[in-house]
C-alpha positions in Angstrom: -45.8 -100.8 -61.4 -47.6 -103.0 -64.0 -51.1 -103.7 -63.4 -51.9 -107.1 -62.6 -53.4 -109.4 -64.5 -57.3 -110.6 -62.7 -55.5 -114.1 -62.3 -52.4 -112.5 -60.9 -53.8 -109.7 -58.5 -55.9 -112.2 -56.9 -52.7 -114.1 -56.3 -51.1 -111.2 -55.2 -54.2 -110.8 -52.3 -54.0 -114.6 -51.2 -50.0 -114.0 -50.5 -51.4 -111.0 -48.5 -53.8 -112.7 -46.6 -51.4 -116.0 -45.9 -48.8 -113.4 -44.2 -51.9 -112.0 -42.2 -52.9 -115.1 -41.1 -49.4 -117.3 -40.6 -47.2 -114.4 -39.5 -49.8 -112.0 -38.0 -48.6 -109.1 -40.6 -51.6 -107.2 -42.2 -50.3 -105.6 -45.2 -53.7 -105.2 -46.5 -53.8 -101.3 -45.8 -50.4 -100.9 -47.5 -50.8 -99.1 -50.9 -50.8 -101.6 -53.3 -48.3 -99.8 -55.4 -45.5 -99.6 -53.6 -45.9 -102.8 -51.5 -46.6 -105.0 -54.9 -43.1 -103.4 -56.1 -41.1 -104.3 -53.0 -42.7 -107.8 -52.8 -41.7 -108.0 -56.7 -38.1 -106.6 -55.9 -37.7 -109.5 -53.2 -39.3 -112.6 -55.5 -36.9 -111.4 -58.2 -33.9 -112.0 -55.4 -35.4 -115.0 -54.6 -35.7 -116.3 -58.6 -39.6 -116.7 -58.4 -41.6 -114.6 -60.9 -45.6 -116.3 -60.0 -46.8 -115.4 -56.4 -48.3 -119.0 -56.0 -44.6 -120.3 -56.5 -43.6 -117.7 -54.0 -46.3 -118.5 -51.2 -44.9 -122.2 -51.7 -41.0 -120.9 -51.4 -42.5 -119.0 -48.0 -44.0 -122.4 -46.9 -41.2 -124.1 -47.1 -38.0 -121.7 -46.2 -38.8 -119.9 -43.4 -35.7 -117.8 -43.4 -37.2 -116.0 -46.4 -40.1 -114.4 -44.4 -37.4 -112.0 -42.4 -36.2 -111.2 -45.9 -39.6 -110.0 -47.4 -40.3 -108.4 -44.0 -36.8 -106.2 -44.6 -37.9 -105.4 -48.2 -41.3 -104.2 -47.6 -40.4 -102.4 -43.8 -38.2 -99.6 -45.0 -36.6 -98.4 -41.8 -35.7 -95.5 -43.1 -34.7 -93.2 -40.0 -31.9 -90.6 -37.9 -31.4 -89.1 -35.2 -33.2 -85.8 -35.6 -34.5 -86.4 -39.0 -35.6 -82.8 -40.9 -33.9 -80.8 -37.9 -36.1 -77.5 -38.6 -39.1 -80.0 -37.3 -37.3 -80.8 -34.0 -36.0 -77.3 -33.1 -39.5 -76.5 -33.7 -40.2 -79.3 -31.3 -37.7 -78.6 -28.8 -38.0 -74.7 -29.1 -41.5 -74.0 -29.5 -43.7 -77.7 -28.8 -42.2 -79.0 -25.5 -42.0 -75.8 -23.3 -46.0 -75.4 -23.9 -46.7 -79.0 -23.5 -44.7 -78.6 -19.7 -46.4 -75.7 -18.9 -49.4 -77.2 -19.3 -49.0 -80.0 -16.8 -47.8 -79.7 -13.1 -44.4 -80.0 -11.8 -44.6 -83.5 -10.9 -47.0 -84.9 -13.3 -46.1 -87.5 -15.4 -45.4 -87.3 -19.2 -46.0 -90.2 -21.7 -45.2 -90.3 -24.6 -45.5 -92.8 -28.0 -43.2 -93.0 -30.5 -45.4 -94.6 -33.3 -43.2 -96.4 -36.5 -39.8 -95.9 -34.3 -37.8 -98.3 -36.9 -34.5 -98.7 -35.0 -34.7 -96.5 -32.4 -33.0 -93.4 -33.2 -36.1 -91.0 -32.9 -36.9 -92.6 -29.5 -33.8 -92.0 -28.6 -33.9 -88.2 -30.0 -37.5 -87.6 -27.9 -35.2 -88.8 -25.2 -32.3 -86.2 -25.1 -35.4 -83.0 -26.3 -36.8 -84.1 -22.7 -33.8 -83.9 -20.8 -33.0 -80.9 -22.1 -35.9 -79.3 -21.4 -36.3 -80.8 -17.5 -32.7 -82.3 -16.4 -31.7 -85.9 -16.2 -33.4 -86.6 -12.6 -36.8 -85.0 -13.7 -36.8 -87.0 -16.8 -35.7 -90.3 -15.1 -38.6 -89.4 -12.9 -41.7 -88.3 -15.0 -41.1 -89.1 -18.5 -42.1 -92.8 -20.3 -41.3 -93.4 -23.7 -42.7 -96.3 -25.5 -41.6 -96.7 -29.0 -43.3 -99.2 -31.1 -42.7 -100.9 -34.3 -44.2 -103.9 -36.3 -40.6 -105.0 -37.3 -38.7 -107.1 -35.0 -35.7 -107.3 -36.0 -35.5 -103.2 -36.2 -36.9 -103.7 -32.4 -33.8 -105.7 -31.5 -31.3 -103.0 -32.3 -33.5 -100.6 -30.8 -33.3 -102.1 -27.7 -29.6 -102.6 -27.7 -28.9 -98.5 -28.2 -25.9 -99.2 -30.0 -25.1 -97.6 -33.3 -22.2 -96.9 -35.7 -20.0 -94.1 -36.5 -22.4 -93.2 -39.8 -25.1 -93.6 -37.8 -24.6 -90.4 -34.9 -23.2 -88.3 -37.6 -25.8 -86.0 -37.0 -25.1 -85.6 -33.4 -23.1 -82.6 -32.1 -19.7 -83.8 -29.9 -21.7 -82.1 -27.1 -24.8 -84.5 -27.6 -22.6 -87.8 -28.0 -20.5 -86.5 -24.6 -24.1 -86.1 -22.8 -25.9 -89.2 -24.2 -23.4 -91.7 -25.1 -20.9 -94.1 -24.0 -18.4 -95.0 -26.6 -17.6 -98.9 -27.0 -15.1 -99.3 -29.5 -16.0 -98.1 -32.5 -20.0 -97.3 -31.2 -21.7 -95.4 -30.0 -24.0 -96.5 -26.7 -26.9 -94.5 -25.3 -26.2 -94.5 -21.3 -28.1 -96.8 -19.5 -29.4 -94.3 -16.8 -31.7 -92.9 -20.1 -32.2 -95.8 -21.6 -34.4 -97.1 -18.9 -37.0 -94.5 -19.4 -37.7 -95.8 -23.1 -39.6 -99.0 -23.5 -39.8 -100.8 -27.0 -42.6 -103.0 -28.0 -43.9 -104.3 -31.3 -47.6 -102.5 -31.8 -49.1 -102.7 -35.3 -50.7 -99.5 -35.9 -53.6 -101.1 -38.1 -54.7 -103.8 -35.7 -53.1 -104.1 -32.4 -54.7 -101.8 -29.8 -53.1 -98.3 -28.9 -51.4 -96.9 -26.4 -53.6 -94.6 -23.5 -53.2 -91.1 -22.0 -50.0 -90.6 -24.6 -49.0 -86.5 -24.2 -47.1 -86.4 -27.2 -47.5 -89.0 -30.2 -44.4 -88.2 -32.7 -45.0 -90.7 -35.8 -43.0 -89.5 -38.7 -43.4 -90.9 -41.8 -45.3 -94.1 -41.3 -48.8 -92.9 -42.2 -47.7 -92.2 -45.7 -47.1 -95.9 -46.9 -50.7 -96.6 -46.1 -53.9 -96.2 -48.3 -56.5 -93.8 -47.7 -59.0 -95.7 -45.7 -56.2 -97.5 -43.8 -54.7 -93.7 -42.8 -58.5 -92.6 -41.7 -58.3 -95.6 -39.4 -55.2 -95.1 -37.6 -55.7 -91.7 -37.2 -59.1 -92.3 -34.9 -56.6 -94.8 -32.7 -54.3 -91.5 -32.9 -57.0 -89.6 -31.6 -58.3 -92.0 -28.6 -54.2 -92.7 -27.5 -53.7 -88.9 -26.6 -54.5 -87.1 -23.7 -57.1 -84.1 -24.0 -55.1 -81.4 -25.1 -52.3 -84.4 -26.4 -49.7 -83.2 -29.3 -49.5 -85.0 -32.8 -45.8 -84.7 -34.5 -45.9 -86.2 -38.3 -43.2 -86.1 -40.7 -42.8 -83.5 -43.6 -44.4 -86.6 -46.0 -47.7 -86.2 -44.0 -51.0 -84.4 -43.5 -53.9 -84.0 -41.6 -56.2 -81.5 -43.8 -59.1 -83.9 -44.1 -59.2 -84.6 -40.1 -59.5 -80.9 -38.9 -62.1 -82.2 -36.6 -60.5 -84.1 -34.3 -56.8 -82.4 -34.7 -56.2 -78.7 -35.0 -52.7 -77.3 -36.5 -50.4 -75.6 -34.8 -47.8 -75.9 -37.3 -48.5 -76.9 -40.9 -45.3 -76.8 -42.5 -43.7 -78.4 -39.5 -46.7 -81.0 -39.0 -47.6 -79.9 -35.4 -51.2 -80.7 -34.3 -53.3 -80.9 -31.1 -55.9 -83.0 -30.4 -59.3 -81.1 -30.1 -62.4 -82.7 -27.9 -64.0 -84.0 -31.5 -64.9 -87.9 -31.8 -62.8 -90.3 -34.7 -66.8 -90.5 -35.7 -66.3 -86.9 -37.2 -64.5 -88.1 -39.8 -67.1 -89.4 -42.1 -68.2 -92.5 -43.7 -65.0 -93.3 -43.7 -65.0 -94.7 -40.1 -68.0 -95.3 -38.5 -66.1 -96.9 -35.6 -62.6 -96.0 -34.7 -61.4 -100.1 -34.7 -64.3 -101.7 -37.2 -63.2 -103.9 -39.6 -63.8 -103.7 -43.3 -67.0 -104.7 -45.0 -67.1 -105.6 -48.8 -70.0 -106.3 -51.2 -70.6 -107.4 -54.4 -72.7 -105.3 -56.8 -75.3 -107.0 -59.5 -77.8 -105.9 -62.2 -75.5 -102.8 -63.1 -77.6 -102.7 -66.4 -81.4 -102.5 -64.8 -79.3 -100.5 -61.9 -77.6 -97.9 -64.4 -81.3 -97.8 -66.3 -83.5 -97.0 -63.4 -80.5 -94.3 -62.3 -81.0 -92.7 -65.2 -84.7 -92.5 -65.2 -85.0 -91.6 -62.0 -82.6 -88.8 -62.2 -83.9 -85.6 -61.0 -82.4 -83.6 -63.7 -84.0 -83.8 -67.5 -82.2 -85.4 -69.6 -82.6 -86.2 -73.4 -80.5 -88.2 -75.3 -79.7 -88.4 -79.1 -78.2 -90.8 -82.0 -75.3 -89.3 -83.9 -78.1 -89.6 -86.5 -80.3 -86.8 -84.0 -82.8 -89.7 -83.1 -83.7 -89.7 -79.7 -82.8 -92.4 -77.8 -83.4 -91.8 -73.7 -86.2 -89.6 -72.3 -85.8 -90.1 -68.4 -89.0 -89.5 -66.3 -87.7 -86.0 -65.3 -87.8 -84.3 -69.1 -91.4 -86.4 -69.6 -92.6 -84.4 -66.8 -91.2 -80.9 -67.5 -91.6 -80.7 -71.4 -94.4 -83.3 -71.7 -92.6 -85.9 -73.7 -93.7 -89.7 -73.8 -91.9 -93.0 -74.3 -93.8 -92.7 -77.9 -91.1 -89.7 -78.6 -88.4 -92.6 -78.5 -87.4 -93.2 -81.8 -88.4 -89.6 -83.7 -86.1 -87.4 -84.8 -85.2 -84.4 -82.7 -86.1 -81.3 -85.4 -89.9 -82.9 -84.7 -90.1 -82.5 -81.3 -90.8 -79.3 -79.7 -88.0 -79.2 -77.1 -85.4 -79.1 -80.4 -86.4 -75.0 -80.3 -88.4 -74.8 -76.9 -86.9 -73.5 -74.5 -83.8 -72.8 -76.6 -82.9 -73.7 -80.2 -81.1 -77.2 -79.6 -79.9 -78.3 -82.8 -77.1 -75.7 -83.7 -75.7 -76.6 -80.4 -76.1 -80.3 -81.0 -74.3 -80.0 -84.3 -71.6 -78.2 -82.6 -71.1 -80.6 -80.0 -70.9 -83.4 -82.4 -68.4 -81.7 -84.7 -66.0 -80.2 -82.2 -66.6 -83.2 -79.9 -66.5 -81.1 -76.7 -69.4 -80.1 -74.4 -71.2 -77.3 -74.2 -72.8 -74.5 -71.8 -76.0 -72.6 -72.6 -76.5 -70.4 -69.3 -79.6 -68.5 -68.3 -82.5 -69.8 -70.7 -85.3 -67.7 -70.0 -88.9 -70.5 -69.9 -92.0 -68.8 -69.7 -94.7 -71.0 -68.6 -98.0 -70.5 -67.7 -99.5 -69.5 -65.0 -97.2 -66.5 -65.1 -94.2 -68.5 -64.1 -90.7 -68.4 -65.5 -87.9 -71.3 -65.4 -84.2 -71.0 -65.5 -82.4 -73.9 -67.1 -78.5 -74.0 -67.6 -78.2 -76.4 -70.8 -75.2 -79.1 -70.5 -74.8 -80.8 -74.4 -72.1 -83.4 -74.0 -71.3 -85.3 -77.2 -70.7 -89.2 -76.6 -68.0 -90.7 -78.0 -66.8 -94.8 -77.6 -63.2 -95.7 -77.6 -62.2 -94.9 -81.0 -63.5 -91.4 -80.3 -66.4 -92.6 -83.0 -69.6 -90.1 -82.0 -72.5 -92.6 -80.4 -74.5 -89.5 -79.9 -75.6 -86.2 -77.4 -76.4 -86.2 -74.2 -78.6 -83.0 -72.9 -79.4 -81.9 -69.9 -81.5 -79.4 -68.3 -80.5 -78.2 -65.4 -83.2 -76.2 -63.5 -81.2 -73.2 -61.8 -84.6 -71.3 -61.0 -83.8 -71.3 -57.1 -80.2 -70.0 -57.9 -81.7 -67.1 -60.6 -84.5 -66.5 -57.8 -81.6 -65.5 -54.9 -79.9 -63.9 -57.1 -82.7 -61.7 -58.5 -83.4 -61.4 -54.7 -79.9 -60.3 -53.4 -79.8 -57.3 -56.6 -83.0 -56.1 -55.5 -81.8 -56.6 -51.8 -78.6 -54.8 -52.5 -80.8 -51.8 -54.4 -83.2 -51.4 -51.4 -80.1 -50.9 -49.3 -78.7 -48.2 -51.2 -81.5 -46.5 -51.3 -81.5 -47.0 -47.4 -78.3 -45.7 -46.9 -79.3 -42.7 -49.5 -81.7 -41.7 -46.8 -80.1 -41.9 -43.5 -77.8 -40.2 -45.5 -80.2 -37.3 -45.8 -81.9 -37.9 -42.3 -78.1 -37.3 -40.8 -77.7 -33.9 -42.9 -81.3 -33.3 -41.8 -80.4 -33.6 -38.4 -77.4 -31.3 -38.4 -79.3 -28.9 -39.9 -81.7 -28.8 -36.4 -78.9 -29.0 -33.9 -77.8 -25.5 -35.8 -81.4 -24.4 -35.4 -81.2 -25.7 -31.8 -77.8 -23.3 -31.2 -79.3 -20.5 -32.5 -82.6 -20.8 -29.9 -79.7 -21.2 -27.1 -78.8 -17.7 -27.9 -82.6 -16.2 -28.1 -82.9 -17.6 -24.6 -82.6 -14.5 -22.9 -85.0 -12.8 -25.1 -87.3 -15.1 -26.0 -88.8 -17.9 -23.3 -91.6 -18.6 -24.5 -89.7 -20.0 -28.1 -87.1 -21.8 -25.7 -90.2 -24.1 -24.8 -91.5 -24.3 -28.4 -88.0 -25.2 -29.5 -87.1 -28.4 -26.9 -90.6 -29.4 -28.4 -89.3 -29.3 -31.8 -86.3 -31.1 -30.6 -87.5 -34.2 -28.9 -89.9 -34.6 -31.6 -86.1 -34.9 -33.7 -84.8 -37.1 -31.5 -87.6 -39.7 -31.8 -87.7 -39.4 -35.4 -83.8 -40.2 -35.2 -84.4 -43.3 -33.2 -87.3 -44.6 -35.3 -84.5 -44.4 -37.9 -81.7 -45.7 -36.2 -84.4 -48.4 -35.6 -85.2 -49.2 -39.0 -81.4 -49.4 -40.1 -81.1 -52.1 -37.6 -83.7 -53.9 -39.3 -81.8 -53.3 -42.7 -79.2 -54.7 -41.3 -80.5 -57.8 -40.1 -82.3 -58.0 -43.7 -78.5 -57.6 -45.3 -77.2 -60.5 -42.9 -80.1 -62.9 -43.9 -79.7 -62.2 -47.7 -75.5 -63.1 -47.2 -76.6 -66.3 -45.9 -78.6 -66.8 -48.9 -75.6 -65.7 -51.0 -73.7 -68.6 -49.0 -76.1 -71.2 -49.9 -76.2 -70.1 -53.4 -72.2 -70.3 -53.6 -72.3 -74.0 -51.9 -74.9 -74.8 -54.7 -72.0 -73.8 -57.4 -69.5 -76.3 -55.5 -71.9 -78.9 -55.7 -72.4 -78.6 -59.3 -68.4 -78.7 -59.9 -68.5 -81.2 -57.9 -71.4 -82.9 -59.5 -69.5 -83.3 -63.0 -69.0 -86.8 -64.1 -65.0 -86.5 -65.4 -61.8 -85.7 -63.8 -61.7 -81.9 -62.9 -58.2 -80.4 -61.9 -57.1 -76.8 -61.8 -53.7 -76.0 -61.2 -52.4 -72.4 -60.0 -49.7 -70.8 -61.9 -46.8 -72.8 -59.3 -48.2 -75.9 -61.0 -50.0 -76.3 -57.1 -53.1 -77.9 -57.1 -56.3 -75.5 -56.5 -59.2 -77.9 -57.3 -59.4 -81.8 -57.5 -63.1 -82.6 -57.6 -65.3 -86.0 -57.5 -64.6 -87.0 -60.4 -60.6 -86.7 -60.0 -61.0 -88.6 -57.2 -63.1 -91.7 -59.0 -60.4 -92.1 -61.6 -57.5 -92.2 -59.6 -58.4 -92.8 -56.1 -56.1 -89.8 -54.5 -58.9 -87.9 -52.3 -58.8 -84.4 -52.7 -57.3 -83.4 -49.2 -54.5 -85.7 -50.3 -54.0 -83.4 -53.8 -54.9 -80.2 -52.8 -51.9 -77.9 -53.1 -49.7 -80.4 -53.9 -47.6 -80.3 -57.1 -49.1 -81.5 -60.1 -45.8 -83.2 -61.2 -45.7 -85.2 -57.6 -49.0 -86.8 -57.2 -48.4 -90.4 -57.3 -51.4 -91.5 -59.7 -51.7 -93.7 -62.2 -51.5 -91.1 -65.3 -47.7 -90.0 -66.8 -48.8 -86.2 -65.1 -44.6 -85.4 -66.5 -45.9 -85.6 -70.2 -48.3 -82.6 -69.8 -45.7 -80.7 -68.1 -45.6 -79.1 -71.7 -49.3 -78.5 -72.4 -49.7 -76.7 -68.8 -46.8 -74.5 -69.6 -48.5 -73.6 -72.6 -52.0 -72.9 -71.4 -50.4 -70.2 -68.7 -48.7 -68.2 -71.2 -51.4 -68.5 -73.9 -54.9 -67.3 -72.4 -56.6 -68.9 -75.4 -54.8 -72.2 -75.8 -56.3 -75.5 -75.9 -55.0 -78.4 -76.4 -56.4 -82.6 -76.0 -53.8 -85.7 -75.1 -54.6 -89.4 -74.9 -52.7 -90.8 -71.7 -52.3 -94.5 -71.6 -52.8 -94.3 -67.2 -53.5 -97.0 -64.6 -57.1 -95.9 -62.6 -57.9 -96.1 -58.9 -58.7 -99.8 -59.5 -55.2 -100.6 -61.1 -56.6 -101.3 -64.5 -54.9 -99.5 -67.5 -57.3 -97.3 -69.8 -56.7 -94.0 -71.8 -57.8 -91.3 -70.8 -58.1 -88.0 -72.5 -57.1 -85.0 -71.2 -58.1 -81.9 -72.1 -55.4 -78.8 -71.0 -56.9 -74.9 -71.2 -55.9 -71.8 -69.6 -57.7 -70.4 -66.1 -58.6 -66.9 -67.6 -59.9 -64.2 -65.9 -62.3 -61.5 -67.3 -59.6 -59.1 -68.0 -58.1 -61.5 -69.6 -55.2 -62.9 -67.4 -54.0 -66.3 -66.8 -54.1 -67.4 -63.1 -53.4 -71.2 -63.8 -54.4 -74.1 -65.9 -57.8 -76.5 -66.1 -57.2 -80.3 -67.0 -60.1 -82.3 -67.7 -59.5 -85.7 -67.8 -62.0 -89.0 -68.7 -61.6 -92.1 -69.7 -62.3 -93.0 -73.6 -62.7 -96.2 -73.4 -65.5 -97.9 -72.1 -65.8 -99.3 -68.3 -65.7 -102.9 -66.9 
């Protein structure tokens, strides 16, 4: 879709919030996307092209509000839709979820999106499979829900058309069905057991005590907040222990707190005894309402960031003038507001702790950052820093160089562990080198013991010098064993440290301003960090292993189907694109994208890297 204009998006939201607020439909955690190209589709049936015009055509033909309600609710459904899903179900799913309830407890059940009533109806005839019509007639209840009523209304008459059972076995429309003519009615005996009723999943309550909640392919039209928020009404519906069944379309990796899988490739989950609260700032209540602000000063706001940033950072005119000291490099390499304004060749840190300026040249030449790893700081009193060197160049729009950025990141606690876990790692070899020779050591007695054994006869007096020798063995051997255990504890505590250190590596990847996304050789997607998810708003349980050329963003991902190709079979390739995209905010903008090769040390391609920023510059 286009992006909006400002004059026309805000139109777009008022046409929203009239349909909220005269029709009681909330499409407000639709993705805009998709529901601003089905509300197009129907204004262009209708001749209207402004949405002011349209919101006047809605106030004055009521008629048309069932035909924008059609366009935008696709009721897109079958009985036993994706049937590898439901033999799942029916095979695997509902014989556990029996067994774990007693012979004449009751089973409810919610079938969440249910369109025109076909999956209700297919929940129906699993369940009587598995128990018999009288058992079901007795215990089962399901309610199937929907915000569309006029999908309701054939729900509730059970009648469909030749096209529509299709899918149905002659067996299954002899069970179920009475035939009327040319359709196909489910019998009335069944029928009574399912209960329709219109429930909007984003603001009406939910259903209680639900045993198994089967919504397929409803979650996926929502946004990402609005998803978040369903799911904790999900999770307070079910039962302890209560099944969730989504559709192929769907996913629940960001939620494994409150749902575990039991099926991922058949989207299975159970509920587990976590709170909605679990799923971050997302939701800090499982029904609150949104909260907006607006944001001010972004100038004084972006200024103090900067200064206050913990890491140093120095930055430099294309014409190597500094321009920004922040209070962080002041403090570490004793620079001053004065140093504003000199060039950088006259200030110490242009060769202390590393030599800066060939690198800064670079940078500005090849207009791409670079890495300077392990710089070695001596500092008095006796104390040495690490800093891993970031020089970024800074370019404007017209990819004309503004200047370098540097920044000096202190990795001293990270060299520190390190240093600790070698010298860690040496003290345990040389551990192991002697229990090694304690062990030989202590074959060598028990020989020395067999041979006393024999001497017994002849030689008492030795017997009682020899058990001597051997407790005195024995104890040795236990002091030992005793101060292995104590290596091993040592080992465990230094593997935590090595766990820290490797979550301190995440958050620097995930730490980097622009748009990182590695993709494994089945163009799957491996890594998507913050930054990814800034520019396009796709969070990164929603792009993980996904395929690159499917995610729904705003950039043209097909046109780099080339360049990716090209950085798997070519370990050295490199190559940069300007994208005209759409961002997370539904702006346009170009963004550059920058496609390498994942190498490994020997040299072997496991995938591709794409980073991706903006060029020009933000709102």
């Amino acid at each position: 879709m286009d992006v909006f204009p400002q004059e026309s998006n805000g139109q777009f939201e008022a046409l929203l919030a009239y349909l909220k607020e005269v029709r009681g439909f909330d499409f407000t955690g639709y993705k805009r996307t998709s529901l601003a190209r089905r509300v197009q589709r129907r204004m262009s049936q209708a001749g209207v092209a402004d949405f002011a015009d349209y919101i006047d055509l809605l106030q004055v033909n009521g008629d048309e509000f069932g035909a924008l309600f059609n366009t935008i609710l696709i009721n897109v459904t079958g009985f036993f839709r994706d049937a590898d899903a439901w033999d799942h179900l029916r095979a695997e799913v509902v014989p556990v979820l029996l067994a774990e309830r007693g012979p004449d407890e009751p089973i409810r059940i919610w079938s969440a999106g249910c369109a025109s009533g076909q999956e209700a109806y297919s929940l129906a005839m699993v369940f009587v499979d598995a128990l018999g019509a009288d058992q079901f007639r007795q215990r089962v209840k399901i309610y199937a829900t929907d915000v569309d009523d006029e999908a309701l209304a054939q729900a509730r008459q059970a009648s469909y058309a030749q096209n529509e059972v299709e899918g149905l076995t002659d067996e299954q429309l002899e069970r179920y069905f009475e035939q009327h003519g040319t359709r196909y009615v489910f019998r009335k005996e069944l029928r009574r057991s399912v209960i329709f009723g219109r429930n909007d999943l984003v603001q009406d309550a939910p259903i209680s005590r639900i045993d198994l909640l089967v919504c397929r392919n409803t979650l996926m039209y929502f946004n990402a907040e609005t998803q978040t928020k369903v799911l904790g009404r999900f999770h307070f519906a079910l039962a302890p222990r209560g099944l969730l069944f989504l559709g192929k379309a769907e996913m629940l990796l960001s939620h494994s707190r409150i749902f575990d899988p039991l099926d991922l490739k058949r989207r299975m989950f159970r509920k587990t005894g976590g709170s909605p609260l679990g799923l971050g700032s997302l939701v800090s209540q499982a029904f609150a309402h949104d909260r907006h602000g607006d944001v001010s000063g972004l100038d004084e706001l972006r200024e103090d960031a900067f200064s206050a940033s913990p890491v140093a950072q120095v930055v430099v005119t294309s014409d190597d003038i500094v321009a920004l000291i922040n209070q962080q490099a002041e403090l570490v390499f004793g620079l001053s507001p004065r140093d504003i304004g000199r060039p950088l060749r006259d200030l110490d840190i242009s060769y202390r702790p590393v030599e800066l300026r060939a690198y800064v040249d670079q940078a500005r030449v090849d207009r791409r950052a670079l890495r300077i790893k392990d710089v070695e700081w001596p500092r008095p009193p006796g104390e040495t820093v690490w800093f891993e060197i970031h020089v970024n160049p800074l370019v404007n729009s017209d990819n004309g160089l503004l200047g370098v950025s540097i920044v000096f990141h202190d990795v001293s606690a990270a060299r520190k562990l390190l240093d600790e876990l070698e010298h860690t790692n040496r003290q345990l070899e040389s551990a192991y080198e002697e229990l090694q020779s304690t062990n030989e050591e202590l074959e060598t007695t028990n020989e020395e013991l067999q041979s006393t054994v024999e001497e017994l006869e002849t030689a008492n007096e030795e017997l009682q010098s020899t058990n001597e020798e051997l407790e005195t063995m024995n104890e040795e051997l236990q002091s030992t064993n005793d101060e292995l255990q104590t290596i091993n504890d040592t080992l465990r505590d230094r593997s935590a440290e090595l766990d820290q250190v490797n979550d301190f590596l995440e958050a620097i990847l995930t730490s980097v301003r622009p748009g990182i996304v590695v993709v494994s050789r089945e163009l799957r997607v491996v890594v998507w960090n913050r930054g990814a998810e800034d520019l396009w708003g796709l969070r990164r349980e929603e792009a993980v292993n996904e395929h690159l050329l499917n995610l729904d963003i705003g950039l043209p991902v097909a046109e780099l189907r080339a360049s990716v190709r090209s950085a798997m079979a070519d370990p050295d390739f490199e190559e940069t694109t300007d994208l005209d995209a759409v961002n997370r905010k539904g702006r346009r903008t170009t963004v550059r994208v920058v496609v390498g090769a994942l190498r490994r040390p020997s040299g072997t391609v496991d995938g591709a890297i794409l980073v991706m920023e903006p060029t020009d510059k933000p709102d």
